[in-house]
C-alpha positions as CSV (number, residue, x, y, z in Angstrom):
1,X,127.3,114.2,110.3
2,X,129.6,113.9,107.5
3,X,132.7,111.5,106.7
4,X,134.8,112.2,103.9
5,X,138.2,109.8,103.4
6,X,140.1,110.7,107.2
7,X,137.7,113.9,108.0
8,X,135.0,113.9,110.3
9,X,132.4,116.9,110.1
10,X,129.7,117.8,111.8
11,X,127.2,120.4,110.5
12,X,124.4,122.5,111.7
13,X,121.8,121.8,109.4
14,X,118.6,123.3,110.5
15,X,117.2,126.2,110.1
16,X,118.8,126.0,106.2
17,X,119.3,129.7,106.9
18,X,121.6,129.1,109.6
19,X,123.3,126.1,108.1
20,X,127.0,126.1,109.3
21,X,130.0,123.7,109.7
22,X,130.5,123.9,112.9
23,X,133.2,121.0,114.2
24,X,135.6,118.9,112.6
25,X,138.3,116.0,113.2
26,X,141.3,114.7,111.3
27,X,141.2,110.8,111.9
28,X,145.1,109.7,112.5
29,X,144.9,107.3,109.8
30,X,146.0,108.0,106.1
31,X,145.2,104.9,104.6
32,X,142.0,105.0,106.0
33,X,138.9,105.0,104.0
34,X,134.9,105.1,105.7
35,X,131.7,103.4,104.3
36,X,129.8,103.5,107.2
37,X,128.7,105.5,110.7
38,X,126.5,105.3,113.7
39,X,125.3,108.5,115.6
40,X,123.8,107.5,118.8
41,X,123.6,111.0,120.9
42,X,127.2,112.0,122.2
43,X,129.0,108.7,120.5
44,X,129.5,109.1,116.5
45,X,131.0,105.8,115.5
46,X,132.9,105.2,112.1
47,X,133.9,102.0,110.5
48,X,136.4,101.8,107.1
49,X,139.2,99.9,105.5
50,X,142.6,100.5,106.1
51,X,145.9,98.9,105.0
52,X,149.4,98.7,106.3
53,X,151.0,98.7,102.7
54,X,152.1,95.7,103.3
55,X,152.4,93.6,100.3
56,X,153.7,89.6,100.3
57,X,154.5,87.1,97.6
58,X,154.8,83.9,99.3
59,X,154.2,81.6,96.5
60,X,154.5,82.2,92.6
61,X,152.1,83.8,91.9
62,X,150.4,84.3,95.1
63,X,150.4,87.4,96.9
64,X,148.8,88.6,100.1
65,X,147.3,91.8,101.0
66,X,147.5,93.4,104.5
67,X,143.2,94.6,103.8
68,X,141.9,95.4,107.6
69,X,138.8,96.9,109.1
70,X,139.3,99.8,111.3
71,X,136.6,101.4,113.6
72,X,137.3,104.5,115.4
73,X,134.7,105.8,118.6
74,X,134.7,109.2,118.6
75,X,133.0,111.7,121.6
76,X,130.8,114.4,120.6
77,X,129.5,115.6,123.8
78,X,130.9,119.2,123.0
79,X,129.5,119.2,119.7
80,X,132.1,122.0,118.2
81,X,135.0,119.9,119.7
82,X,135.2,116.1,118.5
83,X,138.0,113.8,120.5
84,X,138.9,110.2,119.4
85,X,137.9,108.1,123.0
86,X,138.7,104.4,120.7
87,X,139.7,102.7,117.6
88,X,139.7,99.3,116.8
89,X,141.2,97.6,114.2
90,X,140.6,94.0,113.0
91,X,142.7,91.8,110.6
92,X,139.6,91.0,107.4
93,X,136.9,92.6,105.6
94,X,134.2,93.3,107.1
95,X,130.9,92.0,105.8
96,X,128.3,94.2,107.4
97,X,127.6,95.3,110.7
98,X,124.8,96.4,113.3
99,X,124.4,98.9,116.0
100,X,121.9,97.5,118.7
101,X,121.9,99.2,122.1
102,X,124.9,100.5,123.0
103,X,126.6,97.7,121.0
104,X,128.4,97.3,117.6
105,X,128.5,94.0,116.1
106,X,130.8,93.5,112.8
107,X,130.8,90.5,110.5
108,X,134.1,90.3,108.9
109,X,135.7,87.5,106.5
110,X,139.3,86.9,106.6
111,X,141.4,85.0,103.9
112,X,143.5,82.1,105.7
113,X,147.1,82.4,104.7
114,X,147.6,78.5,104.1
115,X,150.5,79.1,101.6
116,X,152.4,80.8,104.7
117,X,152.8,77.1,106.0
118,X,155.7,76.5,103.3
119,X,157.7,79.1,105.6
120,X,160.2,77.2,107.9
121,X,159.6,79.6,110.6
122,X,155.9,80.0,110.3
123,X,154.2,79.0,113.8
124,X,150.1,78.6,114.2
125,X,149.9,82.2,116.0
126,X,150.9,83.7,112.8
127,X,148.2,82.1,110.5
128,X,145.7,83.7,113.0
129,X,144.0,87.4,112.5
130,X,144.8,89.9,115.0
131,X,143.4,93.1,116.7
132,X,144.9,96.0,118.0
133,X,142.9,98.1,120.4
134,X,143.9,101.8,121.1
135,X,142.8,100.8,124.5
136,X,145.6,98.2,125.0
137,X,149.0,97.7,124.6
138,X,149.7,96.0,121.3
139,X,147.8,93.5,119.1
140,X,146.8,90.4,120.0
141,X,144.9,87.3,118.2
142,X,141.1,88.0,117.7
143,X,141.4,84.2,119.0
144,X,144.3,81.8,119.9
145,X,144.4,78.3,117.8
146,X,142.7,76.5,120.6
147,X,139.8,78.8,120.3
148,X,138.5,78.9,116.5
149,X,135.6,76.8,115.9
150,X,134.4,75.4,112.7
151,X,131.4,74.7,110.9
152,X,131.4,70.9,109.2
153,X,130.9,71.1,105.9
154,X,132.0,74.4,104.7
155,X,132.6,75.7,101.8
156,X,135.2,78.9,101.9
157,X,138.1,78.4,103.2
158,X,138.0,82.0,105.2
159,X,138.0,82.9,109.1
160,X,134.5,84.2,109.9
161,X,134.3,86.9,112.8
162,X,131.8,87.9,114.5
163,X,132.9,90.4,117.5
164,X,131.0,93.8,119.5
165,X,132.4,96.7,120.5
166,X,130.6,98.9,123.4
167,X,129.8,102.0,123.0
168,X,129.3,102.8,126.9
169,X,130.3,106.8,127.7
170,X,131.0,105.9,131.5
171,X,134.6,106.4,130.7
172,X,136.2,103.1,131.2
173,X,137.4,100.8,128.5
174,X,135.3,97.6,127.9
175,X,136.5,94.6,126.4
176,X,135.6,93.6,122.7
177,X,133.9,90.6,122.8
178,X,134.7,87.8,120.1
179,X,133.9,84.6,118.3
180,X,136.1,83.2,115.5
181,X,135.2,80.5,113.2
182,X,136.5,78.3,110.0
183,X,133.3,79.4,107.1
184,X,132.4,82.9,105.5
185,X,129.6,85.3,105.3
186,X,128.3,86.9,102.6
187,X,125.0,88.6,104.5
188,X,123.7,89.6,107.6
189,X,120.3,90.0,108.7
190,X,119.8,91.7,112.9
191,X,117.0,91.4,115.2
192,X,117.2,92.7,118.9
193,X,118.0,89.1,120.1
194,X,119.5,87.5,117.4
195,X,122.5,87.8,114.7
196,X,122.4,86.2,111.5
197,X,125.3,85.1,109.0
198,X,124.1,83.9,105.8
199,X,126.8,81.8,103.3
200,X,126.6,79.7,100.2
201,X,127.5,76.0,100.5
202,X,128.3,74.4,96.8
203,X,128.4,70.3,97.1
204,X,130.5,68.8,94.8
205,X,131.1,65.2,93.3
206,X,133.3,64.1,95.9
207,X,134.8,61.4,93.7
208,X,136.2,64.1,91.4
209,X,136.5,66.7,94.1
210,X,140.1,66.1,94.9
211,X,141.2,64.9,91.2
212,X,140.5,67.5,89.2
213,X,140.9,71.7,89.5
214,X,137.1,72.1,88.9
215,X,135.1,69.7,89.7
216,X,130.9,69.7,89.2
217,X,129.0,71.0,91.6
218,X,126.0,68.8,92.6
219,X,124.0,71.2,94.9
220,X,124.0,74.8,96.0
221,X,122.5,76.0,99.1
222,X,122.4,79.1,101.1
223,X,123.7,77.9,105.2
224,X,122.4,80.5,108.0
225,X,124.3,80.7,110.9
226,X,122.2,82.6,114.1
227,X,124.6,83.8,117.1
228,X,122.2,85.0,120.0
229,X,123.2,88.2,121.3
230,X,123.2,90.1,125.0
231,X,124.6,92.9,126.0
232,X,127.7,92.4,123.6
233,X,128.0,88.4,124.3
234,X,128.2,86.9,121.0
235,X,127.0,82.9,121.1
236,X,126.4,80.4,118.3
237,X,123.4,78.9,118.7
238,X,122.9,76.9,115.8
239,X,122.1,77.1,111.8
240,X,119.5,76.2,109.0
241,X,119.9,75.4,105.0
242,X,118.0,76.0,102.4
């Protein structure tokens, strides 16, 4: 199985005498660029970056990028004839992600557009991430305001998401289950049970901390964050630091 920029392949391999392309898919996205893929059986899955050339200066000199993570689903049942059954796309950058059952679970960070409050007609809906799903009708937020939790103490100033996609092939369309929080992630660790979100924490002087651009830091430490997991339900279940 073979993914190269928007072109998905898939290749009879064995025996090397009889080795033979013998399917292949043009993704609908041109922006889109793969790092990763899944094959379980008849569902090849394939995660990437995307953009929507989008491109905002919103406060000399700070400018935003429209970076996203995109995941298309594809069927291979018929293995010389590959459809598109989903794709996903999420606001951030994803940080890793694991396939467990018939689950996908991605880690993403996204950059909070605080500048974007100078903007008289800036609302809280807008400061939030969204997700469009080929599977519904337009995006929506990956969580509303009242729903974003947050760690005390943290240290980036980033949205950390942590959200599943099924994989089921019973032909209906299952909801993406998600959790949204105020932190980061920088590594992920996956057991059968449990998902784990590792992120530096830097302490700092708090005397100086709000006088000076840089102020010392007093203490780094590495914060791990474990979400329980079943059957795509994603729950934060408490952290560790060490």
């Amino acid at each position: 199985y073979i993914v190269k920029g928007k072109t998905v392949r898939i290749v009879k391999a064995y025996p090397a005498d009889a080795m033979a392309e013998i399917a292949k898919d043009e993704l609908d996205d041109e922006n889109f660029r793969p790092s990763e893929i899944y094959n379980t059986g008849d569902t090849l899955v394939v995660i990437g970056t995307t953009v929507d050339g989008a491109v905002k200066m919103i406060a000399p000199p700070i400018f935003t990028y429209s970076n996203k993570t995109k995941v298309y689903v594809l069927n291979m049942s018929d293995k010389e004839n590959i459809t598109t059954s989903r794709s996903v796309t999420f606001d951030g950058n994803e940080v890793s992600s694991r396939r467990v059952g018939d689950q996908v679970y991605l880690v993403l960070n996204d950059y909070i557009p605080y500048y974007t409050i100078q903007e008289d007609d800036i609302n809280g809906e807008d400061m939030v991430p969204k997700l469009l799903d080929s599977e519904a009708e337009g995006s929506e937020p990956i969580a509303p305001c009242g729903q974003i939790h947050f760690f005390p103490r943290y240290s980036e100033l980033n949205y950390l998401i942590v959200a599943s996609i099924p994989l089921g092939s019973d032909g209906e369309a299952k909801e993406i289950k998600r959790e949204m929080f105020i932190g980061g992630g920088s590594n992920v660790y996956s057991s059968l049970e449990n998902l784990y979100v590792a992120t530096e924490r830097y302490d700092y002087n708090e005397q100086e901390r709000y006088e000076i651009w840089a102020p010392p830091i007093t203490k780094t430490s590495t914060v791990v964050h474990r979400f329980a997991l079943n059957d795509g339900d994603v729950a934060y279940e408490g952290n560790g630091e060490v």
